[in-house]
N, C-alpha and C positions, 0 to 999 in steps of 0.2 A: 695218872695219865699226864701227859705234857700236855702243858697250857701254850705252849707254841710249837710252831713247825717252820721249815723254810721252803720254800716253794721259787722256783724259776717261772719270771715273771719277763717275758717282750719288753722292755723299757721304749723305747721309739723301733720304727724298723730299721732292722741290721744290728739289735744290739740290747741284747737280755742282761740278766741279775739275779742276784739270788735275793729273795727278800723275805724276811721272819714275818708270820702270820700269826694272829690268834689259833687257837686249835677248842672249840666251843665243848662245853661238855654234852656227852650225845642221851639223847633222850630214850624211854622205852623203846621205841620202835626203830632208833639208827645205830651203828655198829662205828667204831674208834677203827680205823685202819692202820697198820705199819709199812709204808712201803717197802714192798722186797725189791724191787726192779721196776722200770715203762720201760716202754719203747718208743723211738723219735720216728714218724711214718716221712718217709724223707718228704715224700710228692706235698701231703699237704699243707704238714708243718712247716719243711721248709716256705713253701712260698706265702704262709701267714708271718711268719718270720720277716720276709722280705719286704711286705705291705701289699703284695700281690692281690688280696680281697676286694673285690671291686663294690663300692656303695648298695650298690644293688643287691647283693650278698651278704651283707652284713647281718641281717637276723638270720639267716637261712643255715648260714656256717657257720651258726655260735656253736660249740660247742656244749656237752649235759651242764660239765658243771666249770666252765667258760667262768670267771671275772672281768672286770673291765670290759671296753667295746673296741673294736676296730677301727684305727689299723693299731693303735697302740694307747696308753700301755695294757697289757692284756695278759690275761694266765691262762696258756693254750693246751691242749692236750686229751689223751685219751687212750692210751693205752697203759693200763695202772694194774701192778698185781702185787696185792699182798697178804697181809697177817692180820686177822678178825683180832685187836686184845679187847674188846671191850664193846658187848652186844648180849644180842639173845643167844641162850646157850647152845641152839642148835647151829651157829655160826661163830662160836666162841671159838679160836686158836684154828678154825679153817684160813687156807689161803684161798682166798678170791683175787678175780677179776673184775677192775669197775673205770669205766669210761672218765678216768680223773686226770686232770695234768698232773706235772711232776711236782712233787710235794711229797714231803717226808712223812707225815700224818695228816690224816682228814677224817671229818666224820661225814659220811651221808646214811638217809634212809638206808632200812635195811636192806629194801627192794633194788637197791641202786647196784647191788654185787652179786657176783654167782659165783658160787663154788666153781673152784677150779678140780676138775677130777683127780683123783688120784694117780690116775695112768700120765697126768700132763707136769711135766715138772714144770717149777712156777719160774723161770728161765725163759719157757717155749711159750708159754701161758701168755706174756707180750702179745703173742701175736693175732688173738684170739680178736680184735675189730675188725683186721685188715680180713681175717679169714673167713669173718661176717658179712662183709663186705663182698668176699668172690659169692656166697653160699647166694647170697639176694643177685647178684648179676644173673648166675644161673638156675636159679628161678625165673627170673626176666629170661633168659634166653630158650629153657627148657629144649637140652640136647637131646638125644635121641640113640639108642645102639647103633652102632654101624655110621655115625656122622665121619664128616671131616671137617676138623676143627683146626683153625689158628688162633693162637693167644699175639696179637704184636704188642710188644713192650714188654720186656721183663724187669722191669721194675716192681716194686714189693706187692703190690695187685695183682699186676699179670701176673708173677708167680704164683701166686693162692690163688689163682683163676685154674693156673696150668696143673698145679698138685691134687686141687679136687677133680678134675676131670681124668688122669692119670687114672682114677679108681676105676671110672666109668666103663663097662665092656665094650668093644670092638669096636671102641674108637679110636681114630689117629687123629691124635692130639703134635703140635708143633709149635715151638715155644720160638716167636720170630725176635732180633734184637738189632739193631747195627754195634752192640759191643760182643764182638767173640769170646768175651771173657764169660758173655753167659752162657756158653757152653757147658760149663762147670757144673752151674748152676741146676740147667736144666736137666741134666745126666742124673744131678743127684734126687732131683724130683721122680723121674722114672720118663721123661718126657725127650722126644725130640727136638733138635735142635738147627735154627738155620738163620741162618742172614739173610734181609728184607731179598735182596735183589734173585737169593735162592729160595727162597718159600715155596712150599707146594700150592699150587693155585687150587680151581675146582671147588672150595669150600663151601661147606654147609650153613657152617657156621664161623666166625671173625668175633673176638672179642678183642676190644682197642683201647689200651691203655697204656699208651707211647706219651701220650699229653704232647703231641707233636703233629702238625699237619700235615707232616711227612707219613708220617704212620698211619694215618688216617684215611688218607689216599691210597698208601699200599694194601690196605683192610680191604677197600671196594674192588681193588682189581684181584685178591685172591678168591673174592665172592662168585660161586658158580651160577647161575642164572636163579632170579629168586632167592639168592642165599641173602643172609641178614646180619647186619654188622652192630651188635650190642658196644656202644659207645660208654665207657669208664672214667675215660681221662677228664680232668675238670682242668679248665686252661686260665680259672682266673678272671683276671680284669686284660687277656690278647687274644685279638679277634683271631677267625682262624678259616682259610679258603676251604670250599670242599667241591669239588668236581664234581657236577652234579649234569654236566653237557654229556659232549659224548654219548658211548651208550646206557650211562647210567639209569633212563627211564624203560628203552630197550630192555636190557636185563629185568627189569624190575626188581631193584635193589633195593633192600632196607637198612634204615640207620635207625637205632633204638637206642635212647639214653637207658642207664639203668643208675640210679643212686640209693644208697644204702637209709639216706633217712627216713624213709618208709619200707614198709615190708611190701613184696615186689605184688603185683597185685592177685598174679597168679597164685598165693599162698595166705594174702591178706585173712579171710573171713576163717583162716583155718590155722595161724601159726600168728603169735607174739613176740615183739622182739627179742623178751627172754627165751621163749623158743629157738628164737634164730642163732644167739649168741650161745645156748648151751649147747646145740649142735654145731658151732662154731667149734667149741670148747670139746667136743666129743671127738671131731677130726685131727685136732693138733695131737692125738696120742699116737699118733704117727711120728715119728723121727725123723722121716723124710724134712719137715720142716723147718728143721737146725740148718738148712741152706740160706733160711729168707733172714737169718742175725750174722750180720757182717761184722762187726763192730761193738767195741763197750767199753763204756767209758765210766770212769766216779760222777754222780749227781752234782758236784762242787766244779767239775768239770763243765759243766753245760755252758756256761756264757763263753766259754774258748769256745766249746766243738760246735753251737750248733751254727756258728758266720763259716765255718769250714765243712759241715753241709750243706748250706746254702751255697755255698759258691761251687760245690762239687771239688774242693781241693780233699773233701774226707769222703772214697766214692762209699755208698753203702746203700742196703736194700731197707732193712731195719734196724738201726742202731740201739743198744741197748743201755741202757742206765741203771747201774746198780747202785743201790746204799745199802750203809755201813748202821747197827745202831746207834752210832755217836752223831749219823747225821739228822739235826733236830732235837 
């Protein structure tokens, strides 16, 4: 087994590194990882990247298995899929899934990984937080047959918002964005498509994950009377207006935060987050999903690409990172 790895470490904000790590030997009960591939989640990586974390936040969005503290230097990450070499045999030469940053080898607890299905090639397998993430919103939201639902923001959330819901019968699902170019996007999800100012109003149901107070605003006016607007977007350490005059108490409107680091309460006493992440991992054997990977780059690459995420000069939904076994 290698006694080191490298790992992409935030050096100050605005500006990472690759840096060689011990690699421990793993004990009965934790499994030796190889990376195949992560994935970079643009929304929240980038702006941990940025130093966007506001103090208040700093235990809350650590990261599982998070190094260093905030705003730097820090080892971020969490979408990890690889190669079991060295564990219990019933996870031996499986590829998994585990909430790791980008790093060439790690060991954690066994419990810390889940089989990736076989139906999921370990490529799409990336996406498998973000997709945990829609699965816990819509828990929090609990649609219904026959809804009218808007997704605003197609960014890498609202997409996995909009693709699980695609499943859903006889509802009209509408994927809203101000970039036309997600048109594309949403066509390939199986999903409608519109720009803010054409949205279909009346809604049932609004999930918002624009990270924008523009969006957020548009959310409340496609709301039909009593409809409820499940809130996604995490905005950081910038404040953000919300119209809440008008008729916003008239209608009686709802705004519901929904975050992923708890199981939604609706499912709590009944589902575990391994639950939630293997039906995460059950949904990605859909293909539909090769929409939400825009981008891929080599692991050695990361200190260029990820200041051209951040700045939006590399646009991308989720960008992917593969290694090579020479890396590490």
């Amino acid at each position: 087994m290698p006694s080191v790895a490298c790992a992409f470490w935030l050096s100050v904000s605005g500006q990472g590194e690759i840096r060689t790590v011990p690699v421990p030997e793993p004990r009965d009960d934790e499994v030796l990882v190889r990376t195949v591939c992560s994935g970079v989640s643009r929304g929240t990586e980038t702006l941990v990247f940025r130093g966007g974390v506001p103090e208040s936040q700093h235990t809350v969005m650590r990261a599982p298995f998070q190094e260093g503290d905030f705003p730097a230097p820090v080892k971020y990450g969490y979408l990890n899929v690889g190669v079991v070499e060295q564990g219990p045999s019933a996870l031996l030469g499986r590829t998994v899934f585990c909430l790791y940053p980008h790093q060439t080898h790690y060991v954690v607890p066994a419990s810390a990984v889940t089989p990736v299905p076989d139906s999921v090639p370990a490529s799409r397998a990336v996406l498998a937080g973000t997709v945990e993430t829609a699965v816990n919103a819509l828990w929090d939201a609990a649609p219904l047959v026959g809804d009218r639902i808007a997704v605003v923001g197609a960014g890498m959330v609202g997409c996995s918002v909009a693709a699980v819901l695609a499943r859903f019968p006889g509802v009209r699902v509408q994927l809203v964005d101000a970039d036309p170019a997600r048109a594309a996007t949403a066509k390939a999800l199986g999903v409608d498509f519109a720009l803010p100012q054409d949205a279909l109003g009346d809604c049932d149901l609004v999930v918002h994950a624009s990270a924008t107070e523009q969006g957020l605003a548009r959310s409340l006016e496609l709301l039909a009377p009593e409809g409820t607007v499940i809130e996604l977007s995490w905005y950081g350490d910038r404040q953000v207006s919300l119209p809440l005059g008008e008729a916003f108490h008239s209608r009686r409107l709802v705004v519901r935060s929904s975050q992923v680091g708890a199981v939604s309460p609706a499912r709590r006493a009944r589902r575990t987050f391994a639950d939630r992440l293997a039906l995460a991992l059950d949904l990605l054997a859909d293909p539909a999903f090769d929409a939400l990977i825009t981008g891929e780059s080599a692991f050695e690459d990361l200190p260029r690409v990820m200041p051209r995420l951040a700045s939006g000069d590399l646009p991308a939904l989720c960008h992917r990172i593969r290694y090579t076994p020479a890396d590490g």
